[in-house]
C-alpha positions in Angstrom: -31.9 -21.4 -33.4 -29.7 -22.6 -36.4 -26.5 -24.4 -35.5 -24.4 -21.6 -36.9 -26.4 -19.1 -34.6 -25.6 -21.5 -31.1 -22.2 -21.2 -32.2 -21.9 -17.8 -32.2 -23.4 -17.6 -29.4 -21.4 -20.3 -27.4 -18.3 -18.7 -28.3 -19.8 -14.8 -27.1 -20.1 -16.6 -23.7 -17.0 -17.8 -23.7 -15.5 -14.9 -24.4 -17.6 -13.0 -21.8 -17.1 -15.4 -19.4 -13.0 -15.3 -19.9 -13.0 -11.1 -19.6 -15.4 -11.7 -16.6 -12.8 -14.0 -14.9 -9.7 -11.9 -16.5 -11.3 -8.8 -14.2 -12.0 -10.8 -11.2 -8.3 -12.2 -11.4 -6.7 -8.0 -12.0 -9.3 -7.2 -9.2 -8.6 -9.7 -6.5 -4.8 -9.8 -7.0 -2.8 -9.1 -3.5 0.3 -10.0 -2.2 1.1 -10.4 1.6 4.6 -9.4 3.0 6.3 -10.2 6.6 8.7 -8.7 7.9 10.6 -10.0 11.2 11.4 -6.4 12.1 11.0 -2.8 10.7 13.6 -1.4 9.4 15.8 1.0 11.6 17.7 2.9 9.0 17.9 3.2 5.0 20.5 0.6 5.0 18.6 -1.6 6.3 15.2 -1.2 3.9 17.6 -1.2 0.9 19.3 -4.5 2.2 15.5 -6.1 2.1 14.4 -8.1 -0.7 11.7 -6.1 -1.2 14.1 -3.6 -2.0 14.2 -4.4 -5.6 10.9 -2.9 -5.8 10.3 -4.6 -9.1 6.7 -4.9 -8.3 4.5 -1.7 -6.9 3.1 -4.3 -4.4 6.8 -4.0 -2.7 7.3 -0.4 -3.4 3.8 -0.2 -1.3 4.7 -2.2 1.6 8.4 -0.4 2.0 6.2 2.9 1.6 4.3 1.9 5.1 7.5 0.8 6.7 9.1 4.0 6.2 6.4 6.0 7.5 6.1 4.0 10.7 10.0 4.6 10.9 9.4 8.6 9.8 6.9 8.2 13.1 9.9 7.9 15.1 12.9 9.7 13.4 11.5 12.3 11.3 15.0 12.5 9.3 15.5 8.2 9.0 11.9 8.1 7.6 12.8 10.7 5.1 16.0 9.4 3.3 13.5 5.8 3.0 10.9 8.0 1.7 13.3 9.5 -0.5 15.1 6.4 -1.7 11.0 5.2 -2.4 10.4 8.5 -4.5 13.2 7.9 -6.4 14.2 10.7 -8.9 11.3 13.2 -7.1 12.4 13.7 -3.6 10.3 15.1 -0.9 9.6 18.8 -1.5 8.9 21.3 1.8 5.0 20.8 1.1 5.2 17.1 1.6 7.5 17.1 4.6 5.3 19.8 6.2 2.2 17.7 6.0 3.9 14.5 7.2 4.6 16.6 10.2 1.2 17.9 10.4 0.1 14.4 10.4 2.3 12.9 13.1 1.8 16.1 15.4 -0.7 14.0 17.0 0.9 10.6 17.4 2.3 7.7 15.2 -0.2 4.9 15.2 -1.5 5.5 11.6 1.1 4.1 9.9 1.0 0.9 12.0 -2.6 0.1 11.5 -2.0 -1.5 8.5 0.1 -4.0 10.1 -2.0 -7.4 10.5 -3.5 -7.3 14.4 -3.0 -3.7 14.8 -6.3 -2.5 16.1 -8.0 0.5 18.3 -8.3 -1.9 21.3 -4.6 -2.9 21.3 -3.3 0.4 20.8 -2.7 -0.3 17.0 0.2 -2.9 17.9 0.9 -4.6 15.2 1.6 -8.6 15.4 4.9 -9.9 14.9 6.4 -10.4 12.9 4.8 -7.6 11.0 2.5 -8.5 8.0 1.3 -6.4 5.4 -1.3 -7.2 2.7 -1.7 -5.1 -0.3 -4.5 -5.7 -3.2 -5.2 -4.4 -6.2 -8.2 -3.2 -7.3 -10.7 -2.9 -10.8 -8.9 0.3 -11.6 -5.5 -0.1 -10.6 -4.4 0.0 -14.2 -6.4 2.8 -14.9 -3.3 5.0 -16.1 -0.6 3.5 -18.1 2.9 3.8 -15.9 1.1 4.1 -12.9 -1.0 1.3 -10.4 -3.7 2.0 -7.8 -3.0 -0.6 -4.8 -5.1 -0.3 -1.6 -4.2 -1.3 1.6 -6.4 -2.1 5.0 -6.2 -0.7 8.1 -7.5 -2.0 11.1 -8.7 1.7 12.1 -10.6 2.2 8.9 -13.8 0.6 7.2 -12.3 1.1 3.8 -8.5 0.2 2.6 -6.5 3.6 1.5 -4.7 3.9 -1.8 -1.3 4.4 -2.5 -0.5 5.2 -6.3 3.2 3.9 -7.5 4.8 4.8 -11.3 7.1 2.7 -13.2 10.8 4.1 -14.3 11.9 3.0 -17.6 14.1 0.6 -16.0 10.9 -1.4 -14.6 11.5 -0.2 -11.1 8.1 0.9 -9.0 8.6 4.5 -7.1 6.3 6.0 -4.8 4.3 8.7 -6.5 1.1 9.4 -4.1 0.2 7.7 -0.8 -3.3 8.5 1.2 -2.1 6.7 3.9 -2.0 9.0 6.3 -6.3 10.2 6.7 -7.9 9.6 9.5 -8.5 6.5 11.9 -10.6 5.6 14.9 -8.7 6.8 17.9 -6.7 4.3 19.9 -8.5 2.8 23.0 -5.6 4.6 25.4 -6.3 8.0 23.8 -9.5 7.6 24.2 -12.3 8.7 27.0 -15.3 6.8 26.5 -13.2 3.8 26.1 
């Protein structure tokens, strides 16, 4: 092999190696958020500093916030899901299946709270932590970023999809937050 041949060939590595560790970085990126205490009204998510929502990471962990709030108080979780929407409220299809989906209890929501489990009910430590990662195709579409986020009533994390405003500011477009999860251990007979 001629020297000019190594070379070349030193510097394909390096480049494949540096796109190899550029994708590992994208994929494994997550940021963790604590909260003391949920938020109890939109006054009080909009006074967090997460607020800002100048990442999608902390338009994500508001989004789980406000549903465990919209658990609660069906019309306090809306005006935070509607301040996280931005300029595309919700319509009468999406507040019909949030309904649907807390007809049958709340506990979703919480299970993505660290410690929140079947066998404790899905009650979440305190103060409530969230973790939220990206993943290899969270950048898939331009304006818009994948994040997925674990519950502890789920083998696999759920995705929530967030789009940039012109102004840089991260709005809830899409959340699949709200699928299925094993039942908790009070509601359930074999437990």
């Amino acid at each position: 092999m001629s020297i000019f041949d190594k070379l070349k060939k030193t510097a394909s590595d390096t480049l494949n190696n540096g796109v190899k560790n550029a994708a590992a970085a994208i994929t494994s990126k997550k940021e963790t958020f604590t909260f003391a205490a949920l938020p109890e009204s939109l006054a009080e998510l909009q006074a967090l500093p997460e607020a800002a929502m100048d990442t999608p990471f902390q338009t994500a962990a508001l989004t789980v916030c406000a549903l465990c709030v919209y658990a609660a108080d069906k019309e306090i979780g809306a005006e935070m899901l509607n301040f996280l929407l931005g300029p595309r409220p919700l319509n009468n299809v999406q507040i019909s299946f949030l309904n649907d989906r807390f007809r049958e209890g709340h506990h979703v929501p919480f299970s993505y709270f660290k410690g929140a489990v079947p066998e404790n009910d899905y009650t979440p430590d305190t103060p409530f932590t969230i973790t939220i990662e990206a993943g290899a195709y969270s950048d898939a579409n331009e304006g818009y970023k994948k994040l997925y986020i674990k519950s502890g009533g789920a083998d696999n994390p759920r995705e929530i999809v967030l789009r940039m405003r012109g102004d840089g500011k991260w709005f809830l477009w899409e959340q699949f937050l709200l699928v299925g999860i094993r039942e908790a251990k009070s509601d359930n007979p074999w437990a």
